[in-house]
N, C-alpha and C positions, 0 to 999 in steps of 0.2 A: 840688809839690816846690820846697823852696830851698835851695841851694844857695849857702855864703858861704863866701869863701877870706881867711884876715887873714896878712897879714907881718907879722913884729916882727924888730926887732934888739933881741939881747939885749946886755946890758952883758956885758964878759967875766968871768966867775967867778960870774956868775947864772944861768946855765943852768939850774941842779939847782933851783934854786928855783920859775925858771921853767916847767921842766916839771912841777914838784910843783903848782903852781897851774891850770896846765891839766887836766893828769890830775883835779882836782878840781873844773874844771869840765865838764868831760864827765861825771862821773860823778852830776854833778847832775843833769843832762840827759838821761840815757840811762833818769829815772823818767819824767820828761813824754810825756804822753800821747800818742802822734801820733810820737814824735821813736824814727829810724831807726838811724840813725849818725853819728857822730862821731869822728873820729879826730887825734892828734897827726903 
């Protein structure tokens, strides 16, 4: 298992973007083979 934890500062009034770009990279992730969870 690995386990990686990342901080960001977000710029202010980039939030919704920012989370829109995560949410889609999780959701790329959640097809790979092996890969458990991921969460925001």
């Amino acid at each position: 298992m690995v386990t990686i934890g990342m901080n960001y500062k977000v710029l202010p009034g980039k939030e919704e973007i920012f989370e829109k770009a995560c949410l889609g990279v999780i959701d790329a992730m959640n097809g790979i083979d092996g890969h458990e969870k991921s969460f925001l």
